[in-house]
Phi, psi and omega in degrees: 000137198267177199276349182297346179274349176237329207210082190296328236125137170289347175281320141352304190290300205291347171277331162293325177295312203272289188319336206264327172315311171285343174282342214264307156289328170288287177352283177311345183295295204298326229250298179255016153284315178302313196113181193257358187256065150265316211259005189259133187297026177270005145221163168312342167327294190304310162296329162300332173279340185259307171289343167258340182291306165336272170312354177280288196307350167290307153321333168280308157341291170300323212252079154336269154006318133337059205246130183349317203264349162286321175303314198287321168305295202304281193334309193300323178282334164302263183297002150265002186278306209280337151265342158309291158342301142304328194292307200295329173276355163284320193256347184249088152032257203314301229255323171326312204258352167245013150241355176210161213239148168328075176343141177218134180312113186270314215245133188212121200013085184029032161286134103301133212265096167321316190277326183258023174265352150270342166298319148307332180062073164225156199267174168294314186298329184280329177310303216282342188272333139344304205251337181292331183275305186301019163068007177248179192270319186220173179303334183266017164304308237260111176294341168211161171215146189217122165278099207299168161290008160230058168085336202268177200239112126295104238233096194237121257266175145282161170317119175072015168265351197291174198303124169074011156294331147098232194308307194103352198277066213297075158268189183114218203258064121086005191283344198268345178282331155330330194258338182268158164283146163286139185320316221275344205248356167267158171268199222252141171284351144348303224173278236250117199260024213144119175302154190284184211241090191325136185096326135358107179155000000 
């Protein structure tokens, strides 16, 4: 095993040290000129952008071959593709439904929906885990679980299960009726997740 595998050099070193500072603040540069919805994960787009910003700066960090001013393009280049995107998914439809995907209902008043929690490729044990972090004992507490566009499962209580709610019959000052959502704001067991949108088109 040659010795560059435990100890390449001090010049090595001090070039990971002085690049990975400077990659690291031109991030931190790129990050907050963009907003914070660079890094927020609401479609796969956004996670793709966020798992390459990562893997850029390793790279630059590792990587000889690499140089701080490539590293600083790629950052730049991330994140304006990912604001265009965003910019276009807000005014367009069309760029809307190709870049992000529907929620979809798994759990419908503490039913679970067999077709689409296999059209999802999701188990009953991650639904059950689902709902146990969201604080209730079993799925059928959970008046809906919704598998968000960016993967995570929303756990949304039945009437009077939610945390602290005390007995569960709900009775009380009427607070346990807070956790369901309205029919119109869940998606469809269908299918189909959200009535359109004025404007739309």
């Amino acid at each position: 095993m040659s010795a560059d595998a435990w100890f390449p050099g001090w010049p090595v070193l001090a070039r990971t040290l002085l690049v990975g500072v400077a990659a690291y603040g031109t991030l931190v540069l790129v990050l907050r000129v963009t907003g914070k919805r660079t890094l927020a994960k609401l479609n796969a787009f956004d996670f793709v952008v966020t798992v390459a910003l990562g893997s850029t700066l390793a790279s630059v960090l590792t990587s000889r071959d690499v140089a701080w001013a490539q590293g600083a393009l790629a950052f730049a280049l991330l994140a304006g593709l990912q604001y265009v995107v965003a910019w276009s998914s807000v005014r367009s439809a069309r760029v809307r439904r190709l870049v992000r995907s529907e929620p979809a209902l798994l759990v419908h008043r503490g039913e679970p929906l067999a077709r689409a929690m296999r059209a999802e490729r999701v188990t009953h044990g991650e639904v059950e885990s689902a709902v146990r972090a969201a604080g209730l004992a079993a799925v059928a507490d959970a008046h809906a679980v919704v598998l968000e566009t960016d993967g995570s499962l929303s756990v949304v209580p039945a009437r009077g299960r939610g945390e602290g709610s005390g007995s569960g019959d709900g009775s009380g000052d009427g607070s346990g009726d807070a956790g369901e959502r309205p029919a119109s704001a869940l998606p469809s067991p269908h299918g189909t997740a959200h009535p359109p949108r004025p404007g739309d088109g």
